[in-house]
PAVEXDREN-129042 format. One record per residue (C-alpha): x, y, z. Coordinates in pm, whole numbers, plus 50000, padded with zeros to 5 digits. Layout:
PAVEXDREN-129042
<pt><u>X</u><v>Y</v><w>Z</w></pt>
...
***
This chain:
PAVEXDREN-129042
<pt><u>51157</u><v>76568</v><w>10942</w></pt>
<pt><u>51467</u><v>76365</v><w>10946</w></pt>
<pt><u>51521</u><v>76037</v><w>10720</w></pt>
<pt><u>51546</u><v>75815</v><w>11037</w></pt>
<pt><u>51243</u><v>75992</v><w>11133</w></pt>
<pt><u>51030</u><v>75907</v><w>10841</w></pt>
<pt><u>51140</u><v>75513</v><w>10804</w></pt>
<pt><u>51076</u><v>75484</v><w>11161</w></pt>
<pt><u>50727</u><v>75633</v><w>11071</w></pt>
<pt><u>50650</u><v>75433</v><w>10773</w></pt>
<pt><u>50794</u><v>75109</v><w>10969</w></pt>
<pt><u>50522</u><v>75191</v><w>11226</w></pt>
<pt><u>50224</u><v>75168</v><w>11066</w></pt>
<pt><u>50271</u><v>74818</v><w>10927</w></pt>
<pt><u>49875</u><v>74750</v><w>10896</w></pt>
<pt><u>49552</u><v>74939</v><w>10792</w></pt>
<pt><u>49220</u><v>74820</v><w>10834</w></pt>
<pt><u>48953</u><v>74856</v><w>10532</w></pt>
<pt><u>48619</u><v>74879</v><w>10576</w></pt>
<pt><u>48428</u><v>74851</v><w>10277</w></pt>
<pt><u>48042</u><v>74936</v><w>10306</w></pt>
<pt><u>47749</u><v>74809</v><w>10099</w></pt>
<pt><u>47628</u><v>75130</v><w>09983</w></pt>
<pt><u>47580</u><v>75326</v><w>09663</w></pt>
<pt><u>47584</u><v>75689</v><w>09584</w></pt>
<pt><u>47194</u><v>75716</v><w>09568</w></pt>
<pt><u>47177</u><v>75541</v><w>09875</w></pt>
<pt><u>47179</u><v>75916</v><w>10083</w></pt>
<pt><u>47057</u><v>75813</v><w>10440</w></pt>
<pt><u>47292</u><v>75560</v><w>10473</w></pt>
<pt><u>47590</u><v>75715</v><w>10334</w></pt>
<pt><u>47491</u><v>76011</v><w>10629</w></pt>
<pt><u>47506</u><v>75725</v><w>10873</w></pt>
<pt><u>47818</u><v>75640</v><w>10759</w></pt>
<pt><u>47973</u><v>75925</v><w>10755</w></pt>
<pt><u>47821</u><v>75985</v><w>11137</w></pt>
<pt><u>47965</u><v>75676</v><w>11205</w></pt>
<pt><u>48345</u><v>75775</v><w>11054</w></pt>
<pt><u>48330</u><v>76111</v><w>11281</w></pt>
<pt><u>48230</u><v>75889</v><w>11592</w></pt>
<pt><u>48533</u><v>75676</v><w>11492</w></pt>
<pt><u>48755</u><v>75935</v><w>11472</w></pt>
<pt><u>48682</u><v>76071</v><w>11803</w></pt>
<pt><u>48751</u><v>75711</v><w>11924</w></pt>
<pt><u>49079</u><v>75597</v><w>11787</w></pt>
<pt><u>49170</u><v>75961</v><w>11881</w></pt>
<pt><u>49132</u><v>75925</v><w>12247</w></pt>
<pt><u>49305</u><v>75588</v><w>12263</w></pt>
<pt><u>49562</u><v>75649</v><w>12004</w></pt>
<pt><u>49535</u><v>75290</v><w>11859</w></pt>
<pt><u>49515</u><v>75409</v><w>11489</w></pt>
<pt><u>49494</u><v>75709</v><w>11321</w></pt>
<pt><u>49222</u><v>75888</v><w>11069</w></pt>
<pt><u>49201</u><v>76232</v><w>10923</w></pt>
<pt><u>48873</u><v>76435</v><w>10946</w></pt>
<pt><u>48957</u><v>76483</v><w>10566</w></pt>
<pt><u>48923</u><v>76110</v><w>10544</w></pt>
<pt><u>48612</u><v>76117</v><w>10770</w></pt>
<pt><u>48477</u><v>76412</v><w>10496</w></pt>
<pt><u>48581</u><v>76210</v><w>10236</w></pt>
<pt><u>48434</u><v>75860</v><w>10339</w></pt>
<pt><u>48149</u><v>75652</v><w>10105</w></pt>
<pt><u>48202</u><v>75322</v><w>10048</w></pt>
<pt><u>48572</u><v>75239</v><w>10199</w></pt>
<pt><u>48743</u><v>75358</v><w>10477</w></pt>
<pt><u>49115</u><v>75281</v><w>10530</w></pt>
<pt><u>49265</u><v>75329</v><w>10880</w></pt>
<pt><u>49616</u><v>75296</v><w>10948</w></pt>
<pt><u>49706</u><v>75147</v><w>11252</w></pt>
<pt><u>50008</u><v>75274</v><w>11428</w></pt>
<pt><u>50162</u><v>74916</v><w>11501</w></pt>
<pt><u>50092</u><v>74529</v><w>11422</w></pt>
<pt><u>50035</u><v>74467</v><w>11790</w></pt>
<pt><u>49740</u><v>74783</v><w>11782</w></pt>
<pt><u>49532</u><v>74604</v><w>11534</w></pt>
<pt><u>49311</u><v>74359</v><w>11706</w></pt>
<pt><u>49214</u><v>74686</v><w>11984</w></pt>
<pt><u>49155</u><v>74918</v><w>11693</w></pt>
<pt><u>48956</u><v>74609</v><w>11528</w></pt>
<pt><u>48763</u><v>74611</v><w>11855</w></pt>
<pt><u>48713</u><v>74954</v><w>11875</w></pt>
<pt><u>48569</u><v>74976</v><w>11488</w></pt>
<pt><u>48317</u><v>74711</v><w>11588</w></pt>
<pt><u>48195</u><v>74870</v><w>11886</w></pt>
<pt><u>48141</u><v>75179</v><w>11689</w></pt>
<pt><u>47973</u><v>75004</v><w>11402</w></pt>
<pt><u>47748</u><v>74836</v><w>11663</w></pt>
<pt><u>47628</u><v>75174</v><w>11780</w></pt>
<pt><u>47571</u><v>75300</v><w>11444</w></pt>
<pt><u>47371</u><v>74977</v><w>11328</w></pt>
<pt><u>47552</u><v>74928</v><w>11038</w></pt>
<pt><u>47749</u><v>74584</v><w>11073</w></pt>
<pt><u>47542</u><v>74424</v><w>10852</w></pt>
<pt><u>47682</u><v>74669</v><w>10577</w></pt>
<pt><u>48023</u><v>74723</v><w>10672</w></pt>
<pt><u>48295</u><v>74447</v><w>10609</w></pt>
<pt><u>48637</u><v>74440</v><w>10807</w></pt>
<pt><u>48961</u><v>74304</v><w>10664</w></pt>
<pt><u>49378</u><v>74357</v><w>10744</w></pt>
<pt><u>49623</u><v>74475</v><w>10486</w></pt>
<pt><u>49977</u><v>74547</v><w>10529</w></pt>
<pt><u>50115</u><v>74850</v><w>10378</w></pt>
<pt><u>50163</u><v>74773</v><w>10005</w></pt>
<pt><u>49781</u><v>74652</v><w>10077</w></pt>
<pt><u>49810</u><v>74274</v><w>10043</w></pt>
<pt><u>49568</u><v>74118</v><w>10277</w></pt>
<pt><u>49708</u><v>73941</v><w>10628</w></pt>
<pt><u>49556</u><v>73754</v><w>10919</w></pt>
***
């Protein structure tokens, strides 16, 4: 991959959205929910192409997902799209949303 390439990339994905869950290792049901609820997501953002997540990341999710979104303007749709999913799964009363920018200082 080219250098323009790559900072055109990395200038792309300006914003990732964190879910953190209220969950501990013991807690196994709900940590199989989650993860349900990380492959439904990743089916999701998939077909619309608003952000993008790794089944690795889906394998590897417990208590935080992090989803970078392929541009600023994406993030309210892939917001959106994370609720609806959560809603499905039942677990927005666990699961807390927020914005970062790259370096991972929080934004509106």
């Amino acid at each position: 991959m080219s250098p323009h390439k790559l900072e055109k990339s990395f200038w792309q994905m300006a914003r990732r959205i964190l879910i953190d869950f209220e969950t501990t290792p013991e807690d196994a049901d709900l940590n199989f929910r989650i993860w349900i609820f990380a492959e439904d997501l990743y089916r999701a953002l998939r077909s619309n192409e608003l952000a993008s997540l790794t089944l690795d990341e889906v394998d590897r999710v417990s208590s935080q997902l992090i989803i970078p979104v392929r541009s600023k303007r994406r993030v309210r749709r892939a917001a959106a799209v994370i609720e609806q999913v959560l809603e499905e799964h039942f677990l927005t009363q666990v699961a807390r949303l927020s914005v970062t920018d790259e370096a991972g200082h929080p934004v509106d």
